[in-house]
Wavefront OBJ file of the C-alpha trace (Angstrom):
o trace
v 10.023 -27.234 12.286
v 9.703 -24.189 10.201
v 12.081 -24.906 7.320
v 10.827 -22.441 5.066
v 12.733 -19.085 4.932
v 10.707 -15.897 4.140
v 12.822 -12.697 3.496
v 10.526 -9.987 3.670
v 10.385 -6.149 4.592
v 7.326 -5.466 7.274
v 6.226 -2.664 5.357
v 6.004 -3.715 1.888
v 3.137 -4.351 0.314
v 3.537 -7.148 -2.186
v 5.593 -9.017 1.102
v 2.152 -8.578 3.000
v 0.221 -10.105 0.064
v 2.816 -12.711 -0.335
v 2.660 -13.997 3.965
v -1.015 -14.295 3.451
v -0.823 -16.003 0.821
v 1.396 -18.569 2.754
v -0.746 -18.228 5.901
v -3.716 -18.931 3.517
v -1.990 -22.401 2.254
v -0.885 -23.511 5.608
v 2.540 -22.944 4.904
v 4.743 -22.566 7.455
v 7.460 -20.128 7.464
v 10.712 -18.855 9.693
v 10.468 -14.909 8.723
v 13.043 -12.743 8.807
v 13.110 -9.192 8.076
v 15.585 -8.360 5.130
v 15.952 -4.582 6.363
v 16.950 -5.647 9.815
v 19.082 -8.468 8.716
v 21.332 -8.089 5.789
v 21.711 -11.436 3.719
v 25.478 -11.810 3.820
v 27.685 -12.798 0.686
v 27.463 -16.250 0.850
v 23.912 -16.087 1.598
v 23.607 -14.339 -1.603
v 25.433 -16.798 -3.681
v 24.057 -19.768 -2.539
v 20.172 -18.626 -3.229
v 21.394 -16.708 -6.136
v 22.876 -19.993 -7.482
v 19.853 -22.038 -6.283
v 17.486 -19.879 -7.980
v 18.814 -20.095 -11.344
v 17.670 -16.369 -12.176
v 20.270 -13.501 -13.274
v 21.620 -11.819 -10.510
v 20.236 -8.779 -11.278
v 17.183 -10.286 -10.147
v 18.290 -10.371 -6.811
v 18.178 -6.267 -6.674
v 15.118 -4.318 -5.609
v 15.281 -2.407 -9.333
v 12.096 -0.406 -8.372
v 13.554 0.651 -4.637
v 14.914 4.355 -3.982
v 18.272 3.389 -2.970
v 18.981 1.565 -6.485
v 17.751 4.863 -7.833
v 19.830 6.836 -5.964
v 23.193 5.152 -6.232
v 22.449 5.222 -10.278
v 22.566 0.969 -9.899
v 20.860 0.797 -13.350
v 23.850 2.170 -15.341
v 26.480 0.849 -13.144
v 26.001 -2.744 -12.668
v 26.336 -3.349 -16.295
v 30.275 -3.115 -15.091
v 30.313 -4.549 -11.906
v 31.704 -7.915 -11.486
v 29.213 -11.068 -9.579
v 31.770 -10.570 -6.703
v 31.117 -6.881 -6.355
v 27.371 -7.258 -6.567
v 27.079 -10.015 -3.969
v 29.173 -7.407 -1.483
v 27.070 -4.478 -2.976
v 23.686 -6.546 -2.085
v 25.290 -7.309 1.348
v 25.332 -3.977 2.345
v 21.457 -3.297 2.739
v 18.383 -5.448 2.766
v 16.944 -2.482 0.744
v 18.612 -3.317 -2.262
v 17.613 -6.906 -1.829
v 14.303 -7.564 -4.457
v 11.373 -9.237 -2.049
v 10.175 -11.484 -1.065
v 12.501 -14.289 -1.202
v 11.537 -17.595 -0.244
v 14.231 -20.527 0.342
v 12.138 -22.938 0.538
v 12.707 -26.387 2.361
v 13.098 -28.063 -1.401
v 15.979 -26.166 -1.965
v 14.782 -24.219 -4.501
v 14.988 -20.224 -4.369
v 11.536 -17.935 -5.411
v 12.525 -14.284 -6.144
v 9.519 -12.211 -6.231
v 6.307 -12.732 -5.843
v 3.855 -14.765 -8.305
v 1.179 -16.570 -7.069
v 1.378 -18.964 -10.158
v 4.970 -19.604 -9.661
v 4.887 -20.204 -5.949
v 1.393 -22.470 -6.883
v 3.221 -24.510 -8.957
v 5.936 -24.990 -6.526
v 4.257 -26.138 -3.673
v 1.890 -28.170 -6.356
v -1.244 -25.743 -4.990
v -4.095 -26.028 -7.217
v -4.877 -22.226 -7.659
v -7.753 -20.195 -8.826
v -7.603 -19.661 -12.848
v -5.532 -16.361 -12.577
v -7.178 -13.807 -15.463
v -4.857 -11.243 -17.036
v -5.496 -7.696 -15.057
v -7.432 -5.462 -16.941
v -7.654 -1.419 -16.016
v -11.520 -1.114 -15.285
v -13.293 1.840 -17.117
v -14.443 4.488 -15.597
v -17.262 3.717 -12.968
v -19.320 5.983 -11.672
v -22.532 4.638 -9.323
v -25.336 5.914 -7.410
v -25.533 5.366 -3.844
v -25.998 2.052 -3.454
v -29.488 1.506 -0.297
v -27.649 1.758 2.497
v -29.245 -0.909 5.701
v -31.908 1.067 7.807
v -29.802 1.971 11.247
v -32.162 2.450 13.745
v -30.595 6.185 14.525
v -29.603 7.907 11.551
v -26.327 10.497 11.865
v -24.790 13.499 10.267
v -22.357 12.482 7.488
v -20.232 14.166 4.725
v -20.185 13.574 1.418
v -16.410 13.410 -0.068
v -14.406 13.391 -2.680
v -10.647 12.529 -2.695
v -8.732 12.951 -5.922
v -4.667 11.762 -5.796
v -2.729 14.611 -7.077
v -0.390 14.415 -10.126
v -2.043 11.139 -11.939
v -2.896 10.664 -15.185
v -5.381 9.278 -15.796
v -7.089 10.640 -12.763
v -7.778 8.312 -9.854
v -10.520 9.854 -7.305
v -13.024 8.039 -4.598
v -16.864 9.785 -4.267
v -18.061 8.258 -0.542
v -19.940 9.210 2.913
v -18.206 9.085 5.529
v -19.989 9.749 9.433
v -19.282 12.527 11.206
v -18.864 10.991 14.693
v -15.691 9.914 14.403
v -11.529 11.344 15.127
v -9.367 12.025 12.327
v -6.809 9.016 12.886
v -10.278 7.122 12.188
v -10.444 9.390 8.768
v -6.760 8.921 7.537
v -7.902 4.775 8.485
v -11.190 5.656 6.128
v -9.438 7.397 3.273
v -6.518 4.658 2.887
v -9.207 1.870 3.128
v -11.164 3.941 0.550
v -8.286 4.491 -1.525
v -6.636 1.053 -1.532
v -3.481 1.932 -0.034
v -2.032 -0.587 2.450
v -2.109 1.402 5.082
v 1.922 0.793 6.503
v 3.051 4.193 6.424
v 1.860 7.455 8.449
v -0.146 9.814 7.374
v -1.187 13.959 7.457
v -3.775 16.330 7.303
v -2.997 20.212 5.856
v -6.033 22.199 6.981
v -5.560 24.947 4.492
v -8.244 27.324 6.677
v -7.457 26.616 9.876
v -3.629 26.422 9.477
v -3.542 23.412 11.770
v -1.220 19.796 10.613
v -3.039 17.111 11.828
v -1.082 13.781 12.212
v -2.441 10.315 12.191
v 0.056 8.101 13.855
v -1.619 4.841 14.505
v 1.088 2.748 16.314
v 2.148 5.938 18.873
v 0.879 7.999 21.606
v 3.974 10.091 22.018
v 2.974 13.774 21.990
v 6.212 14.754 20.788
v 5.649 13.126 17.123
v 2.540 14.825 16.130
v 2.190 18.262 14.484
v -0.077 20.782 15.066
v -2.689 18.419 16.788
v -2.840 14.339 17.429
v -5.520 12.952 15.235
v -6.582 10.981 17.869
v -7.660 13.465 19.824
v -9.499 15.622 17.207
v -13.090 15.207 16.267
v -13.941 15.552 12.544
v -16.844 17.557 14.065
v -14.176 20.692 15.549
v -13.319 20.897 12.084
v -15.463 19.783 9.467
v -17.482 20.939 7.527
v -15.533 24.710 8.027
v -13.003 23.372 5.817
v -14.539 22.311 3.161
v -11.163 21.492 1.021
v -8.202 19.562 2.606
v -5.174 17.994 1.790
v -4.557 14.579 3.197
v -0.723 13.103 2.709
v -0.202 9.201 2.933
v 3.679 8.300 3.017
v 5.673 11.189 3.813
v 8.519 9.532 1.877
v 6.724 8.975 -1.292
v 4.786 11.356 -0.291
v 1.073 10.960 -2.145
v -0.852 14.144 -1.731
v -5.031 13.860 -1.687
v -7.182 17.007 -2.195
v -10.433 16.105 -0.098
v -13.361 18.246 -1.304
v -16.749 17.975 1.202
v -19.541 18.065 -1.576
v -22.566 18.052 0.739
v -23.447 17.523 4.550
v -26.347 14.667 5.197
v -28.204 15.047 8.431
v -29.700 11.670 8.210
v -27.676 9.197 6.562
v -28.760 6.110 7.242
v -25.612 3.945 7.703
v -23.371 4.069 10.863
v -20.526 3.836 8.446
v -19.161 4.983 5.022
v -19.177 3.743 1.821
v -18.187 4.377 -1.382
v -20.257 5.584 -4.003
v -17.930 6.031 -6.847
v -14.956 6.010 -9.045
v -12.531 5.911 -11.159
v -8.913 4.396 -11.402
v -6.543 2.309 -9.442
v -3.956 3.369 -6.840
v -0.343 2.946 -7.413
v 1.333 0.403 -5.281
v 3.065 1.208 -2.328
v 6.692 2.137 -2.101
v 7.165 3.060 -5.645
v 8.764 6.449 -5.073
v 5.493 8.517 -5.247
v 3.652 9.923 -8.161
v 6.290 11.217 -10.582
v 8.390 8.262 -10.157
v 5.308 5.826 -10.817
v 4.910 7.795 -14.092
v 8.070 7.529 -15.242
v 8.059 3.901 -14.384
v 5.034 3.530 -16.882
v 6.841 4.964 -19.042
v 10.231 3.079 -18.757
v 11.086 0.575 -20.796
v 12.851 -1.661 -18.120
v 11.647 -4.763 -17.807
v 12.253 -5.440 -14.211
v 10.285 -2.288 -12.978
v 7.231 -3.376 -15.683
v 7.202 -7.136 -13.686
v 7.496 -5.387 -10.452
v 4.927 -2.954 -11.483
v 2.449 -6.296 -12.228
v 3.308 -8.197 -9.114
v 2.326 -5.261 -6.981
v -0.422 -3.714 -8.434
v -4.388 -4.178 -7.581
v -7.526 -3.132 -9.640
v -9.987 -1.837 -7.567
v -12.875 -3.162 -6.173
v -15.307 -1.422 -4.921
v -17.582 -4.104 -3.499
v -15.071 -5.356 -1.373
v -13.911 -1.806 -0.003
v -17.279 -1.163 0.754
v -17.305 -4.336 2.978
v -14.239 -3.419 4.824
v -15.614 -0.231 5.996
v -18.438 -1.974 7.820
v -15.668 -2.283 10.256
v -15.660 1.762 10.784
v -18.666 2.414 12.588
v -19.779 5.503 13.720
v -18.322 6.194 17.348
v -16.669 3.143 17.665
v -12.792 3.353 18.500
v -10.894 1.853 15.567
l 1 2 3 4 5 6 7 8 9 10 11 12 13 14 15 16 17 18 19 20 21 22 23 24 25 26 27 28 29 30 31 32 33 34 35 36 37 38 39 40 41 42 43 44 45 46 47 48 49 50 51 52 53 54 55 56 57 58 59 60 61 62 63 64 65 66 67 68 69 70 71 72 73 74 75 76 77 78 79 80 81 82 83 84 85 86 87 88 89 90 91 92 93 94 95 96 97 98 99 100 101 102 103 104 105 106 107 108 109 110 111 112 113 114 115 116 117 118 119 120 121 122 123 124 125 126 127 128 129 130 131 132 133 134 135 136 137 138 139 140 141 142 143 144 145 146 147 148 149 150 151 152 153 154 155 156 157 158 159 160 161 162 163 164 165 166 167 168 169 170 171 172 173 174 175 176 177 178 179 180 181 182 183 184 185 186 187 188 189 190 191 192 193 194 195 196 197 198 199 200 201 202 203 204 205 206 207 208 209 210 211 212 213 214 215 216 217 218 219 220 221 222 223 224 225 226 227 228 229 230 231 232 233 234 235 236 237 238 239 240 241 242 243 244 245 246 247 248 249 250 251 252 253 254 255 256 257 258 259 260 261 262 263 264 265 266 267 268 269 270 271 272 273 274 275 276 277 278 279 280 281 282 283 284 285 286 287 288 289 290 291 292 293 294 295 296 297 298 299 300 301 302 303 304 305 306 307 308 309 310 311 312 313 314 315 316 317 318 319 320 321 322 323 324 325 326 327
C-alpha cells in the first residue's frame, strides 16, 4: 500500500527532480496534484503541526500568485486561522513538494539531504554548488557517421541576464522545428514543461511548438511540426525563440555558419557560459530581483531549484535527437 503522500504540481521543476528522486530509492508514493486538489484547512494544520516548520513555510514565497496578492507584507498580520483558509484556497500558494510520509513526519521542500536522512538513505557526499567560470571549448571529434549532413552552427543567448548565459552548438538540418524548440531547451537546461515559440523576424511567420497537441486551432502562424528547419533556415539567420509564455524567457538564435558535412547525425554543444534560471520563477526580471532580495525563503528556494550546467551530460542527451528521426 502506498502510504506515502506526495503533493506535487506536474509542471514544476524541483517536484520532477524530487519524484525521481523517490522513483530512484524505490519509494513508493500516492501522488496527488496540489493544483488540482486544494489541501483543505485541516489538512493544513495537521502537516503544518507535524512538520514543526513556521507556517510561512507552507507558502510557495517564490510563486506569482504570492506576488501578486502582496502575501509578503500582509501575512505579517494575518492570524494562523486566516492563513490555513488563505492556503486552502489554491494549491498555488501551497510551497512543493510536500511529502507526508508514512512515519508521520511532514518534509516541506525539497532537500535531498533532508529527505536522505529521513528515510536513513546513504547519499552521495553532496558538494556546495559552485557557479562554473566561463567555458568556452572547441568542437569536441564528433563519431564518423557513415553519411555526413548539412548542419548549422548556433548560438542562443537568453535575453535580459546578467551575467550572460548563451549555448554555441550544431544542430542538423534534417529535422522540424518542434524537434528544434526540443533541441534548444535540452541545450539550454530548461525542463522542458511549458510551450514554446518561434518569432521569424524575416519571414514574419510565429511558429509554435506544442508537443502534447495536434489541434490546428492552437498554433500560430504555422505548427512546428509540420515545418522543416530547411523552408526556413538558413534565410533567417537571427531568430527569437520564447520558452514559457508566462514567464516568458526570450532567446536570440544567431546561425554563425552552415556545415555541409558535419559528421554527427545529431547536435552537440560546443560551448558556454552560465547557468539557466530555474523554471517557474517569474521570468528574467523577477529572477534578478530575487538575487537581489534579501528574503530568505526565495534564497532557499532559489538553491533547491537551481542546476549548474553540464555540458557533458547535455551533450549525451542529444544523442537522442538524430537527424530525421521523429522525436
Amino acid at each position: 500500500m502506498e502510504n506515502n503522500l506526495f503533493l506535487c504540481y506536474p509542471k514544476c521543476a524541483t517536484c520532477k527532480k524530487a519524484q525521481k528522486w523517490l522513483n530512484d530509492n524505490k519509494i513508493e508514493i500516492a501522488a496527488r496534484d496540489i493544483a488540482k486538489e486544494n489541501p483543505t484547512e485541516e489538512e493544513l494544520r495537521k502537516w503544518h503541526e507535524a512538520s514543526g516548520l513556521p507556517l510561512k513555510k507552507f507558502f510557495n514565497t517564490s510563486g506569482k500568485k504570492y506576488k501578486e496578492q502582496h502575501l509578503k507584507d500582509k501575512l505579517p498580520g494575518m492570524s494562523e486561522d486566516e492563513q490555513y483558509k488563505l492556503l486552502a484556497t489554491d494549491g498555488l500558494l501551497v510551497k512543493r513538494p510536500i511529502l507526508v510520509a508514512e512515519s508521520g513526519a511532514v518534509l516541506v521542500g525539497f532537500k535531498e539531504a533532508d529527505w536522505q536522512k529521513h528515510f536513513g538513505i546513504a547519499g552521495r557526499e553532496i558538494a556546495p554548488k559552485v557557479e562554473p567560470k566561463p567555458k568556452k571549448t572547441t568542437e569536441t571529434k564528433a563519431p564518423q557517421a557513415k553519411v555526413s549532413v548539412r548542419a548549422f552552427q548556433m548560438k542562443i543567448t537568453l535575453r535580459g541576464m546578467k551575467p550572460t548565459v548563451w549555448r554555441r552548438f550544431f544542430v542538423p538540418e534534417d529535422m522540424t522545428f518542434q524537434t528544434l524548440a526540443d533541441v534548444l531547451i535540452t541545450v539550454m537546461g530548461w525542463s522542458g514543461s511549458h510551450l514554446s515559440a518561434f518569432e521569424m523576424p524575416k519571414s514574419g511567420l510565429n511558429i509554435m511548438a506544442n508537443p502534447w497537441s495536434d489541434n490546428e486551432d492552437q498554433f500560430g502562424d504555422r505548427n512546428g511540426k509540420k515545418v522543416k528547419l530547411s523552408e526556413l533556415l538558413p534565410a533567417e539567420k537571427k531568430f527569437i525563440f520564447v520558452y514559457d509564455m508566462g514567464d516568458n524567457w526570450e532567446h536570440e538564435v544567431v546561425i554563425e555558419d552552415v556545415r555541409e558535412n558535419y559528421p554527427a547525425l545529431y547536435p552537440a554543444v560546443l560551448a558556454y557560459e552560465g547557468n539557466c534560471p530555474p523554471d517557474d520563477c517569474g521570468g528574467v526580471w523577477n529572477y534578478m530581483d530575487m538575487l537581489e532580495d534579501d528574503d530568505e525563503d526565495a534564497k532557499e528556494w532559489l538553491e533547491e531549484c537551481s542546476t549548474v550546467y553540464n555540458m557533458e551530460e547535455t551533450n549525451a542527451e542529444l544523442r537522442a535527437f538524430k537527424a530525421g528521426s521523429k522525436k
